[in-house]
C-alpha positions in Angstrom: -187.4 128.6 8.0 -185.4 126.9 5.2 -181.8 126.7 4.7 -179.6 126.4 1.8 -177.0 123.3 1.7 -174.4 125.5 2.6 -176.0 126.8 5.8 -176.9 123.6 6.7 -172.7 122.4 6.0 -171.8 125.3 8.3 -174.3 124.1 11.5 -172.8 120.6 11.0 -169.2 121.7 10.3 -168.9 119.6 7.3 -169.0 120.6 3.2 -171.7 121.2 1.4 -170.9 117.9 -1.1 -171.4 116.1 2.5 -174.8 117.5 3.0 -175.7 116.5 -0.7 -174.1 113.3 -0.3 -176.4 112.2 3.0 -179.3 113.8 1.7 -178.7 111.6 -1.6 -178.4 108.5 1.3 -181.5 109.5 3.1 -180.1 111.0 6.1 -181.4 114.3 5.5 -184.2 115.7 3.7 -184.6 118.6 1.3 -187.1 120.2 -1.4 -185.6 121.2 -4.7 -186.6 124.2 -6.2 -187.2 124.4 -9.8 -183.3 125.7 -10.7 -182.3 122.4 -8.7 -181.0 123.7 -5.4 -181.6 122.4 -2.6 -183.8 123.8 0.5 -183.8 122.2 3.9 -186.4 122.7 6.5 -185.1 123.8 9.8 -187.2 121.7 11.8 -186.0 118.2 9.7 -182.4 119.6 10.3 -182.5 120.5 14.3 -182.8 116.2 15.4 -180.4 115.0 13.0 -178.0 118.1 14.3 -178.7 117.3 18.0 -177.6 113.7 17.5 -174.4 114.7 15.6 -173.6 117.0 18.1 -174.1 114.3 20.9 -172.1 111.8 18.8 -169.1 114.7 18.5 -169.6 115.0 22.2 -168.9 111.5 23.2 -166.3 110.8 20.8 -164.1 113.9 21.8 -164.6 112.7 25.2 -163.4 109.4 24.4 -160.7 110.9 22.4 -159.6 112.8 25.7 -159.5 109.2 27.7 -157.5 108.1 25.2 -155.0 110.5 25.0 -154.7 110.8 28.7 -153.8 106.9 29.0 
């Protein structure tokens, strides 16, 4: 299944000019169709959306700590 930038910006939480910008660093991958939008496979999104998730994980947890100290 393939998603548009902005379905992709709303699993990660962030805006779609972040999507564009990682996928402009390499951090994600797309296919452009011919009008120039871009189209991301599901499968090359899922990894890169379980680490953020993980890395949201541990820093709200360590947010927590902090607060509590």
């Amino acid at each position: 299944m393939y998603l548009s930038t902005g379905d992709v910006a709303r699993k990660f939480g962030v805006t779609s000019a972040t999507i564009r910008n990682w996928t402009d660093r390499g951090i994600l991958k797309c296919e452009r169709l011919w009008d120039g939008n871009r189209r991301y496979c599901e499968e090359d999104v899922e990894p890169i959306l379980d680490a953020w998730n993980t890395y949201n994980e541990i820093f709200m947890k360590q947010e927590r700590r902090n607060n509590n100290d």
